[in-house]
VOGU-3710 file (C-alpha; in Angstrom, 3 decimals, decimal comma):
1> xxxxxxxxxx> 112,502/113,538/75,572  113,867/109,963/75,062  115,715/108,297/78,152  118,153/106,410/76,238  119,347/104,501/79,550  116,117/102,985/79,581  115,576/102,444/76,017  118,965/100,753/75,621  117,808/98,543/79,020  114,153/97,975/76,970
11> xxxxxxxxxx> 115,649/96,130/74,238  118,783/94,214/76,178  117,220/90,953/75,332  117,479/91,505/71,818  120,974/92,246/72,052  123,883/89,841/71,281  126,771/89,436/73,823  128,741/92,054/71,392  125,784/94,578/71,428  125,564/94,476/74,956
21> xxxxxxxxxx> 129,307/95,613/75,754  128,513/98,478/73,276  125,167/98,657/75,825  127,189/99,202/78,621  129,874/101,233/77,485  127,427/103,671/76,313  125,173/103,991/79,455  128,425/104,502/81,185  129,681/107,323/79,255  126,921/109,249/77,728
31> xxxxxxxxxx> 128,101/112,291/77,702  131,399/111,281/76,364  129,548/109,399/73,034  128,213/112,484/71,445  132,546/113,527/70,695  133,052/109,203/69,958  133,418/108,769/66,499  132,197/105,097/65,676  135,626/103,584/65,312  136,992/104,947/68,389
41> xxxxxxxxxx> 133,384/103,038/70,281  134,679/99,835/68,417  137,947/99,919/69,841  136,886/101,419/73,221  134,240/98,655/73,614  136,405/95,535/71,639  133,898/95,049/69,828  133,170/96,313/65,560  132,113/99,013/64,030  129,010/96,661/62,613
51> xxxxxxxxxx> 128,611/96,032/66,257  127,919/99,260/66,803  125,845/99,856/63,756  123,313/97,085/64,631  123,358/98,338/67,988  121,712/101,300/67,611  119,585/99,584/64,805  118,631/97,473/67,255  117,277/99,919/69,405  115,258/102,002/67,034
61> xxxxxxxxxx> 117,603/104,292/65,037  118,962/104,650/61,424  122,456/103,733/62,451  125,156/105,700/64,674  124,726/109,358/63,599  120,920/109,392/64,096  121,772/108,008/67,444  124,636/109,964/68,379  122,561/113,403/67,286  119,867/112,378/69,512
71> xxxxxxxxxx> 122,078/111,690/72,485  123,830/114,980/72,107  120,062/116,795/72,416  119,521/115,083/75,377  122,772/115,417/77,205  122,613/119,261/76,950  119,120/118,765/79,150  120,004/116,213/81,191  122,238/118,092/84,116  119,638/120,157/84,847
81> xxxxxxxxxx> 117,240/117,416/86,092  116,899/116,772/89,337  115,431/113,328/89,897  116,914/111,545/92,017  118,459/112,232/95,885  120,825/115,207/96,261  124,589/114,712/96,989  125,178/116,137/100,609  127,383/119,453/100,252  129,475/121,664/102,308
91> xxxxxxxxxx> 131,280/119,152/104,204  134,778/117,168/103,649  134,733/114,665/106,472  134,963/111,068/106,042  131,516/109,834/106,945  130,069/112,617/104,400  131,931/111,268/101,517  131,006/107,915/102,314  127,223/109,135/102,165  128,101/110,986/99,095
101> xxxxxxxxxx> 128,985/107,487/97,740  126,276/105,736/99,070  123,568/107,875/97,623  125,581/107,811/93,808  124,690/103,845/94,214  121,157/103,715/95,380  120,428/106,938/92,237  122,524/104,794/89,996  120,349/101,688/90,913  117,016/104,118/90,676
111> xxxxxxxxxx> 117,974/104,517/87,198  119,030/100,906/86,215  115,871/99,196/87,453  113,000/99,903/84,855  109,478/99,299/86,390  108,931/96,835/83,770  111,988/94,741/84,529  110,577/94,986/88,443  107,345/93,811/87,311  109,215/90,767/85,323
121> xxxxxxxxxx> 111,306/89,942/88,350  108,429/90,055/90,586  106,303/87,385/88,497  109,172/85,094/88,325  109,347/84,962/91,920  105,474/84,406/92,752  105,042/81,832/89,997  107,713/80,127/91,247  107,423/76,480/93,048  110,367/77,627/95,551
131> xxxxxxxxxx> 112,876/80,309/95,305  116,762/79,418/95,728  119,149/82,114/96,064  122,974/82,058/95,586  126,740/83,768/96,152  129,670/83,878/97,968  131,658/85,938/99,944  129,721/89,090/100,385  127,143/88,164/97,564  126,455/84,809/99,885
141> xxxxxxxxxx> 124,991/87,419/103,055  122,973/89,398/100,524  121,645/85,715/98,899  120,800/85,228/102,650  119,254/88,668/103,460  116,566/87,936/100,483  116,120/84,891/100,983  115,116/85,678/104,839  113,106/88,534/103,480  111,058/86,357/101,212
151> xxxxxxxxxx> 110,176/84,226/103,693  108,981/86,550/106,021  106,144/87,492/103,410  105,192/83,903/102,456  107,402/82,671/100,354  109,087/79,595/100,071  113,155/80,312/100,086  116,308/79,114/101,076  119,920/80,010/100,237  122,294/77,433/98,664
161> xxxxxxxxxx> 125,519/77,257/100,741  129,175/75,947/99,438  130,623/73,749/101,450  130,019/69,951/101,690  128,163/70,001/98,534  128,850/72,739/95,239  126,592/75,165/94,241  126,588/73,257/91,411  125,450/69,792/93,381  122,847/71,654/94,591
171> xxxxxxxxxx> 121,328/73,337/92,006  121,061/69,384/90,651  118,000/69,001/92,365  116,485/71,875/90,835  113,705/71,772/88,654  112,078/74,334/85,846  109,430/75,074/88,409  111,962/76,299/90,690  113,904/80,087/90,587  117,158/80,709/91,307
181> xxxxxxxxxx> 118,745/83,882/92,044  122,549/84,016/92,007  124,712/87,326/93,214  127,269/87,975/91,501  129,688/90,936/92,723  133,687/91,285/91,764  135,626/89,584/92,633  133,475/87,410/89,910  132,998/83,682/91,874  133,985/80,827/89,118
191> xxxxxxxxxx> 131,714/78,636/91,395  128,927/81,236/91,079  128,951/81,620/87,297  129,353/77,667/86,929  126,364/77,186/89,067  123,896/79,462/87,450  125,452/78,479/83,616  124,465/74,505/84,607  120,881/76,019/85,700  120,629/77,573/81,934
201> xxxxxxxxxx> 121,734/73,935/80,667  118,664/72,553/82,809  116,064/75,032/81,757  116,194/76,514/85,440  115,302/79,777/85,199  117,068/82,398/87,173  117,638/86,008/87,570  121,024/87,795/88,390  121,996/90,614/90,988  125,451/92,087/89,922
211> xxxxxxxxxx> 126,723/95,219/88,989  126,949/95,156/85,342  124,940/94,331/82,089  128,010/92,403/81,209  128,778/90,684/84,294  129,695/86,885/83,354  127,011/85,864/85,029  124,568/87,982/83,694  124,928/86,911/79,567  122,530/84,032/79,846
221> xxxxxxxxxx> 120,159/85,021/82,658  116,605/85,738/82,092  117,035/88,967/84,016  119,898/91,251/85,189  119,049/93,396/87,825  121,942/95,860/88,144  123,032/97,825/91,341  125,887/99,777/91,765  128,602/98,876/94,472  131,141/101,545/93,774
231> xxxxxxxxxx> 132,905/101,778/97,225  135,708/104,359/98,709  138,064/101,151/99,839  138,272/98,103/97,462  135,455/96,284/99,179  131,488/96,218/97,513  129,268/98,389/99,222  125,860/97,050/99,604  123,848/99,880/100,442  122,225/100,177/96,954
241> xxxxxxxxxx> 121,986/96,547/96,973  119,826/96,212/99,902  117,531/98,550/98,694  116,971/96,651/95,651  116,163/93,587/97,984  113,464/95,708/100,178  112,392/96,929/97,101  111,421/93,110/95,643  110,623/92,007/99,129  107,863/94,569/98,968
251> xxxxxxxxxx> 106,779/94,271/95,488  106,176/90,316/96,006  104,086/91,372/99,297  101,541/93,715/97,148  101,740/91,202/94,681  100,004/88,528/96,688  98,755/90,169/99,789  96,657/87,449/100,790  99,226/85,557/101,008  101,436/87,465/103,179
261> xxxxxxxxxx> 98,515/88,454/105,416  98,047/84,980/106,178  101,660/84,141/106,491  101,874/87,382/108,715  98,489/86,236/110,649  100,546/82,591/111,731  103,520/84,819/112,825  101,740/86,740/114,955  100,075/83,148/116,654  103,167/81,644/116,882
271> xxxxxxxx> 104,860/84,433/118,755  101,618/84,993/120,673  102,083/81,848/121,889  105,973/81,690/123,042  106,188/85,166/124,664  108,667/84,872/127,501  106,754/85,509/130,971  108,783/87,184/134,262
//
């Protein structure tokens, strides 16, 4: 049976900016849009009702009834998958629903990262001269955390940092050999978005983190990887987040294991070397 999640996700790049808030809208809600009549998606999404209609053209059907019947067959199968991790049960404390939370992301994430848009991401980031991450606030520690990761397989990374310079200084001396990565989590940096649209005006190509399709940073990226950061308290987790950045960390490593084993072989010299003697 069709996984219309990742069949809507197949086809985002075809999508204009008005198509992809219907996008969103609808991998949000499916099991609301089989009882959405067509006008009622318009105005939920702000979008039109020929919005809508080339929409689901778009992305393989006659128009909004042949797409709406097929989502209703699926829907009635879909809660009795089990595919992902199992919510924990039986309990009301506070760390428990915090868990509870944690595992919606990372499932959430499972099901917003296609293997194919992996596989893209991936070959960005090994054909790239050097890798340049970016955020701030919260998004600037996970920038930091991949950027450290990368490294430690091989890869040549560092993480752009605001302060006597902009983002937007710094992504200057960028070229269209280089990659940047910007995270981008609410509240939505100005600075952020700024930096990575200037990269689009210079051909830079770069790939964003955040936790929606229609993210403003994510409508002229080459990729949007999405992970969910739905917290209890008004923070972002990052839980589902970090798994995202193992995840890339360790698809880069298979990628090019030579080079990591040889990046890993002059780690293990250099700390052969300065082990502290008693």
């Amino acid at each position: 049976m069709t996984d219309f999640t990742q069949t809507i996700k197949q086809h985002l790049d075809s999508l204009s900016r008005n198509q992809r808030l219907v996008a969103e809208y609808i991998i949000n809600h499916l099991d609301a849009i089989p009882f959405t009549s067509i006008q009622e998606l318009a105005r939920l999404t702000e979008t039109s009702v020929a919005s809508v209609v080339r929409f689901t053209q778009t992305v393989g059907y006659k128009g909004f009834s042949d797409f709406k019947d097929s989502l209703a067959d699926q829907v009635k199968h879909r809660l009795r998958r089990e595919d992902f991790y199992q919510k924990l049960d039986g309990t009301e404390s506070s760390m428990a629903q915090v868990a509870n939370q944690e595992i919606l992301n990372i499932n959430e994430t499972i099901k917003n990262i296609h293997p194919d848009l992996m596989k893209k991401t991936i070959a960005l980031i090994d054909s790239a001269e050097q890798v340049h991450t970016l955020g701030l606030g919260i998004s600037n520690i996970l920038a930091q955390l991949l950027a450290y990761e990368l490294t430690q397989i091989g890869i040549r990374a560092n993480t752009l940092l605001s302060g006597r310079l902009t983002l937007k200084e710094q992504v200057l001396s960028l070229t269209e050999k280089d990659l940047l990565i910007g995270f981008s989590y609410p509240p939505y940096s100005e600075e952020t978005i700024s930096a990575l649209e200037f990269a689009s005006e210079k051909n830079i190509p770069y790939i964003v983190v955040t936790n929606q399709l229609t993210a403003p940073s994510a409508l002229q990226a080459n990729l949007t990887l999405v992970a969910s950061s739905e917290n209890l308290l008004y923070t972002n987790s990052i839980s589902a987040i970090c798994v995202l950045i193992n995840e890339i960390t360790t698809g880069c490593a298979v990628q090019n294991k030579a080079r990591t084993e040889e990046y890993f072989k002059g780690l293990n010299e250099i700390n052969n070397k300065n082990q502290f003697r008693s």
